[in-house]
C-alpha positions as CSV (number, residue, x, y, z in Angstrom):
1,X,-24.8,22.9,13.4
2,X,-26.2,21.6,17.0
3,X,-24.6,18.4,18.6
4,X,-28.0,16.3,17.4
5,X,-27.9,18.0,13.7
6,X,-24.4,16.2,12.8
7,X,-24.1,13.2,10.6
8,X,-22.9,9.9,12.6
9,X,-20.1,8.1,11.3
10,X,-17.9,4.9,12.6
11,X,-14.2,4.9,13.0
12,X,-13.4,1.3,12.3
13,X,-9.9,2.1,13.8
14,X,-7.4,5.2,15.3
15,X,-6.7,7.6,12.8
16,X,-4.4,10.5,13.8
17,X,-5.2,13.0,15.8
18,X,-4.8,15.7,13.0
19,X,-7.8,14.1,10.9
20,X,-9.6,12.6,14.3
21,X,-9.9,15.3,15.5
22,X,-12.0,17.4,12.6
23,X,-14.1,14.3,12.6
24,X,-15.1,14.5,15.6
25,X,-15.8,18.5,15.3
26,X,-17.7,17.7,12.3
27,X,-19.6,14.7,12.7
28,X,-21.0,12.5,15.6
29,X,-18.2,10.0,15.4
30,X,-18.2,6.1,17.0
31,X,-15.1,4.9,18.0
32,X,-15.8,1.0,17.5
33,X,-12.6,-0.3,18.0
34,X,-12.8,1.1,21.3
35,X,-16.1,0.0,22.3
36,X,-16.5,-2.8,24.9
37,X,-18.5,-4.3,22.8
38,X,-18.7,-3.4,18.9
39,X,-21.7,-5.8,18.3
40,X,-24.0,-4.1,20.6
41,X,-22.4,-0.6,19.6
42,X,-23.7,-1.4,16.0
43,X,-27.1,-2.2,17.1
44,X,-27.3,1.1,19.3
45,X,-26.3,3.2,16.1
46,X,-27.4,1.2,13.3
47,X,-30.3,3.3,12.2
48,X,-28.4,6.8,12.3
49,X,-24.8,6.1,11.1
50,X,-24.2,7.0,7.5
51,X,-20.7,7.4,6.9
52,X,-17.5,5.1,7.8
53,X,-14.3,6.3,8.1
54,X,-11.8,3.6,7.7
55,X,-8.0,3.3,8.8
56,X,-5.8,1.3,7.3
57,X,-5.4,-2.5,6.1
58,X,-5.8,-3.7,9.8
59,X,-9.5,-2.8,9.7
60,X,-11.9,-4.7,7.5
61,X,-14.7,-3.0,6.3
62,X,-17.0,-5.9,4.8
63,X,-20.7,-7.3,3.5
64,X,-20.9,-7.8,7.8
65,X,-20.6,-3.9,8.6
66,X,-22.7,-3.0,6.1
67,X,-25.3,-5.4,7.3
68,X,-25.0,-3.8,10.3
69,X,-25.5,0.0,9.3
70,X,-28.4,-0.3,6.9
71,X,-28.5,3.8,6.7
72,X,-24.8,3.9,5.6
73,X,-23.8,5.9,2.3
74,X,-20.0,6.5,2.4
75,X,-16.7,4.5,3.2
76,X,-13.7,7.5,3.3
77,X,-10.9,5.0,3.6
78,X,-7.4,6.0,4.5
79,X,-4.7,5.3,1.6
80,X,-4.9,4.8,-1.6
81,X,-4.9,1.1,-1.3
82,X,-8.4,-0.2,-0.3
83,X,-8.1,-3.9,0.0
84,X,-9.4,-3.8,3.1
85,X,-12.6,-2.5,2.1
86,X,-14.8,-4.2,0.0
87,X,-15.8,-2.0,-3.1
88,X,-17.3,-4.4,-5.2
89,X,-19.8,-5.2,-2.5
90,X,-20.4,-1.4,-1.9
91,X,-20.6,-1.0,-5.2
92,X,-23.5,-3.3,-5.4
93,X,-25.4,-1.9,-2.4
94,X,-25.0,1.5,-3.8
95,X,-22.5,2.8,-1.2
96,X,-19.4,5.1,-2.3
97,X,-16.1,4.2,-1.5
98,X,-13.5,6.7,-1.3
99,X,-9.4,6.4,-1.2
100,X,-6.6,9.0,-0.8
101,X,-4.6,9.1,-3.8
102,X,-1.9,11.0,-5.3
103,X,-1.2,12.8,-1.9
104,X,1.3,10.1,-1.3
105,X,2.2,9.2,-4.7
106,X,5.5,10.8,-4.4
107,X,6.5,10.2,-0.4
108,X,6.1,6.3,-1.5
109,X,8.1,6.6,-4.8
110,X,10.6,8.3,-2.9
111,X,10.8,5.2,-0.3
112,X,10.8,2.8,-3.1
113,X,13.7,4.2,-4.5
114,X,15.2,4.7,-1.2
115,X,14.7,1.0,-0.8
116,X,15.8,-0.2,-3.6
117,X,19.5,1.9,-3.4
118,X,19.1,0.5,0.0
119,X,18.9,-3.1,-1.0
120,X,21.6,-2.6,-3.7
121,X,24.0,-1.4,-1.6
122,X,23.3,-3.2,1.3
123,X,23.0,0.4,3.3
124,X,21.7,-1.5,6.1
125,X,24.4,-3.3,6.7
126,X,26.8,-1.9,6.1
127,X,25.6,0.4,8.5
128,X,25.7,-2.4,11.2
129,X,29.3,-3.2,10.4
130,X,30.5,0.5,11.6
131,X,28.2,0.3,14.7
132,X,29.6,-3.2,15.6
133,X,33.4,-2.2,15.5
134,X,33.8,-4.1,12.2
135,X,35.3,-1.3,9.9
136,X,38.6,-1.5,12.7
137,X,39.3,-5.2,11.6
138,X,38.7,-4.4,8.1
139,X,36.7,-2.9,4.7
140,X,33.1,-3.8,4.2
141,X,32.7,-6.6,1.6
142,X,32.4,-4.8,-2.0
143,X,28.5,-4.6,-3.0
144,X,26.5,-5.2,-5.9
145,X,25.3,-1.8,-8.0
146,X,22.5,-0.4,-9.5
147,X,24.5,0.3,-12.7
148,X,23.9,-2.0,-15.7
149,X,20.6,-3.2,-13.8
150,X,17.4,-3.2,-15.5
151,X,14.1,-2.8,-13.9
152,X,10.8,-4.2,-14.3
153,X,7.7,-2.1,-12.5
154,X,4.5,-4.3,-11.6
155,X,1.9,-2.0,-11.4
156,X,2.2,0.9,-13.7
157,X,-0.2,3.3,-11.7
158,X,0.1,7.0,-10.0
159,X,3.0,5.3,-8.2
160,X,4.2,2.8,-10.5
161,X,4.7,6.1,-12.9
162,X,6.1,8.0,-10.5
163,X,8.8,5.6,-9.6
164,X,9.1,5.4,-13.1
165,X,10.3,9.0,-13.5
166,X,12.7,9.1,-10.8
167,X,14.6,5.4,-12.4
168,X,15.3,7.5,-15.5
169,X,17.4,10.1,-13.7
170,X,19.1,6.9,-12.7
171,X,19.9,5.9,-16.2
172,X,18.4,2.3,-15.8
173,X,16.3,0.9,-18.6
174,X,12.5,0.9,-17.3
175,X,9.6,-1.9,-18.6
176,X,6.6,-2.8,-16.9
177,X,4.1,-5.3,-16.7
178,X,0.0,-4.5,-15.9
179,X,-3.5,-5.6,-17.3
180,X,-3.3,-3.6,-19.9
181,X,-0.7,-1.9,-22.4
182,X,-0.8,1.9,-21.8
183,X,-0.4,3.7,-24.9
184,X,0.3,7.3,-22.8
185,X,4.1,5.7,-21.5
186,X,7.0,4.9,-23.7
187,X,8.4,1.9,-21.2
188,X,8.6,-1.6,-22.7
189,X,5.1,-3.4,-21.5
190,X,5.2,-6.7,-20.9
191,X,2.1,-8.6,-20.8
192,X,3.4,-11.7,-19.0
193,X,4.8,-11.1,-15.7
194,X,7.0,-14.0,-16.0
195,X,9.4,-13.1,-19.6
196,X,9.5,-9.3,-17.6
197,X,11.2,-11.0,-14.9
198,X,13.0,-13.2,-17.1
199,X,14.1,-9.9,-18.6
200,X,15.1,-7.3,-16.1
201,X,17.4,-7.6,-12.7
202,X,15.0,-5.5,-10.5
203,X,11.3,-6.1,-9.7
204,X,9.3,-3.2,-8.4
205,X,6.0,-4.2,-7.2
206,X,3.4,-1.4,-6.6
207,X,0.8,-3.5,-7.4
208,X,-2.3,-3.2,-5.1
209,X,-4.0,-6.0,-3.3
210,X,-6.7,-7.8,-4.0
211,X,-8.2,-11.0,-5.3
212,X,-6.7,-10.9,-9.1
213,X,-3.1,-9.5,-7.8
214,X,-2.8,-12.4,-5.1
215,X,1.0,-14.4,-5.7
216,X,1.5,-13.0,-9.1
217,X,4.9,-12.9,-7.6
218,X,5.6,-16.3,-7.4
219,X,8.2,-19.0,-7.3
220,X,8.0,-19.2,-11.0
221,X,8.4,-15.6,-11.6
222,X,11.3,-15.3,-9.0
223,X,13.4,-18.4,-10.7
224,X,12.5,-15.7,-13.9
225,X,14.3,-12.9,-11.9
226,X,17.6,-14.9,-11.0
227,X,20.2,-15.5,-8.6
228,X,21.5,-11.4,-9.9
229,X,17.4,-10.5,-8.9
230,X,16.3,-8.4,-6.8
231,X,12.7,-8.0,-5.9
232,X,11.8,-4.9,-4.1
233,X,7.9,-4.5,-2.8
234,X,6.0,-1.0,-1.7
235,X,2.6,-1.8,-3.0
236,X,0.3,-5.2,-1.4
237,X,2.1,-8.0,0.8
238,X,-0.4,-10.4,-0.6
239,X,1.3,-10.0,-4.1
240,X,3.6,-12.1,-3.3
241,X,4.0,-15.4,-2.4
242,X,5.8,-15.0,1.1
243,X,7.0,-18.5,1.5
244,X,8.6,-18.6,-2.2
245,X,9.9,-15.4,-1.8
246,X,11.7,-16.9,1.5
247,X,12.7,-20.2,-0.3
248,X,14.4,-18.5,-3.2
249,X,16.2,-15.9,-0.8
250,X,17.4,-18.9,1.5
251,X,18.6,-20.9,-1.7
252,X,20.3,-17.9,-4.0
253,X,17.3,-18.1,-6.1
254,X,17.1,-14.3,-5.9
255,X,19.8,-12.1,-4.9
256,X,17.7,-10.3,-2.1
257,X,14.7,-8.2,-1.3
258,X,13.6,-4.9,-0.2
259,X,10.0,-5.4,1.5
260,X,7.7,-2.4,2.6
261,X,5.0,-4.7,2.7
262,X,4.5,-8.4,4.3
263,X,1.2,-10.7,3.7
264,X,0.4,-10.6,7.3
265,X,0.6,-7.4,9.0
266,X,2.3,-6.7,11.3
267,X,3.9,-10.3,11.7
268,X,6.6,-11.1,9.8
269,X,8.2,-14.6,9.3
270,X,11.2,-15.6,11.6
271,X,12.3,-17.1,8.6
272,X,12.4,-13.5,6.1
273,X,13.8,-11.9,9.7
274,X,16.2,-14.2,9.9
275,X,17.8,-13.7,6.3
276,X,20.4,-11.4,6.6
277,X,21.2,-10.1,3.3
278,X,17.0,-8.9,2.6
279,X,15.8,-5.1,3.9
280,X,12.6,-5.0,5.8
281,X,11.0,-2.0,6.6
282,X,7.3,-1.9,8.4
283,X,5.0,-0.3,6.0
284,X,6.0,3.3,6.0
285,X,6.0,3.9,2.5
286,X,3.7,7.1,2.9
287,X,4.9,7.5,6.8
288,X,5.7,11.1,7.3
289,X,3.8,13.6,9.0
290,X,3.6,15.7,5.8
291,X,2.1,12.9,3.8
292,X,0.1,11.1,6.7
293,X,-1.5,14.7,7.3
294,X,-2.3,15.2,3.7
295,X,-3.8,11.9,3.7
296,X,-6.1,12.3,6.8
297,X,-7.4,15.5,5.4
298,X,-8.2,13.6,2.1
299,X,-10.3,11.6,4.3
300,X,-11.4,13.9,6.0
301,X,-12.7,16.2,3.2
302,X,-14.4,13.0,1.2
303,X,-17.0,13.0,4.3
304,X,-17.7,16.3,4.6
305,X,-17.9,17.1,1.0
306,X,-20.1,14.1,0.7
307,X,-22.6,15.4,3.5
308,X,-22.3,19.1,2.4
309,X,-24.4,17.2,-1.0
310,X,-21.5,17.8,-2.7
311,X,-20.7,14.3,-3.7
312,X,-17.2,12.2,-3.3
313,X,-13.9,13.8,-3.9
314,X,-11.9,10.7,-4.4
315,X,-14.4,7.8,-5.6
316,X,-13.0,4.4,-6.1
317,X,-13.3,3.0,-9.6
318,X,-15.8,0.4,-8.0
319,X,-18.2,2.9,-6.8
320,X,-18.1,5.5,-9.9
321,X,-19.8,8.9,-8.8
322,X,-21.6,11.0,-11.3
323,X,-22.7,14.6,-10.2
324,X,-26.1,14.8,-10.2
């Protein structure tokens, strides 16, 4: 295939070199967050670019772009969370939108786990208290524990399921809460967010973004979870409300918090950095070169499967593909 034979796509933002790099020995690629100016880059390209390869939530892929690339047929975005990008729309304009799923299912169930033992057990710091020559002057505080705790999972997808899995080796009782009983699962379901919270010590959201997911978590549901709650999030900042979240930390509302995810990426709240007793970590749930690699080639494959005619790998369930 010549230089002027290749399919022209847009990055809408870096992606690794391990996946930028086939892109660009694939396709004629368009880096437009690096143009001087992206407007007048879109206009240049507008009538050739038909695919969009998307990084993460940072980069909006909207009604706007797809104004602007009137010959576009795919989306590939990166992660298996697409709020970023909007399906719906794409759905209606008869664009495909594509995600990476289960190639990170179990590097972020691992995490949320991690996270969770983490928050328990106040591993961070405790940590702290060696490094700052606190252990000399006495013993660490005695922590809370995971045992006797039961936990409530908010989202009950890939992930949700596969943190599922990995509580029962813990011995903890397991419900969940979701639009929808599943009849495939033996957990408890819960179809009111609020009586699970009432109900359980532990929130796990790995709920994904989105319009109908926005504060669910919210100051009622965290007065539900208790001064013995914790919360712990790996799935869409917006899910919960940050400011309750903070108010009920501050006033022994809740316990504490483990928190992957914030509503504002990358800035976090002085006021949740300031609050000594939650975990924050910045959105590396899926954040190892195995599973960032494995996700970039997800990406990378949608596209070229999708211009080799043979259709989308990983459709979204907004843009449904049905082989021809």
């Amino acid at each position: 295939m010549t230089a002027s034979d290749r399919p022209e796509i847009v990055m809408t933002g870096p992606l690794m070199a391990y996946a930028a790099d086939q892109l660009k020995a694939r396709f004629t690629v368009h880096e437009l967050w690096n143009a001087p100016d992206a407007a007048a880059l879109l206009r240049e390209v507008s009538g050739r670019v038909r695919g969009v390869a998307a990084g993460g939530g940072h980069s909006h892929v909207d009604a706007a772009l797809f104004d602007a690339l009137p010959k576009l047929e795919i989306v590939s975005s990166f992660g298996v969370g697409y709020d970023h990008v909007d399906a719906a729309e794409a759905g209606r304009r008869g664009l495909v939108v594509t995600n990476t799923p289960d190639v990170l299912t179990d590097e972020v169930a691992d995490l949320a786990i991690g996270l969770l033992l983490a928050t328990v057990r106040q591993l961070p710091q405790v940590d702290r208290y060696l490094r700052e020559g606190k252990w000399l002057k006495g013993n660490y505080p005695l922590t809370t524990s995971l045992r006797g705790r039961k936990v409530g999972i908010v989202g009950l997808g890939r992930i949700g399921k596969a943190v599922a899995h990995r509580l029962e080796a813990f011995g903890v009782p397991v419900s969940y809460h979701g639009r929808s009983r599943q009849d495939d699962v033996a957990y408890r379901y819960y179809p009111s967010l609020v009586e699970m919270a009432a109900d359980v010590d532990v929130l796990i959201s790995v709920a994904p973004g989105g319009a109908s997911t926005r504060h669910i978590i919210n100051a009622e549901v965290l007065e539900a979870l208790g001064r013995n709650g914790i919360l712990v999030n790996v799935g869409r900042g917006t899910v919960v409300d940050e400011k309750a979240l903070i108010r009920a930390l501050q006033d022994g509302t809740i316990l504490s918090a483990g928190l992957d995810v914030f509503e504002d990426e990358p800035r976090v709240p002085a006021e949740l950095i300031a609050i000594e007793h939650a975990v924050l970590l910045p959105h590396v749930g899926s954040a190892s070169v195995h599973t960032r690699e494995a996700m970039g080639q997800l990406l990378v494959d949608n596209l070229v499967s999708w211009f080799d005619g043979k259709g989308p790998l990983t459709p979204v369930s907004e843009t449904p593909w049905k082989k021809a």
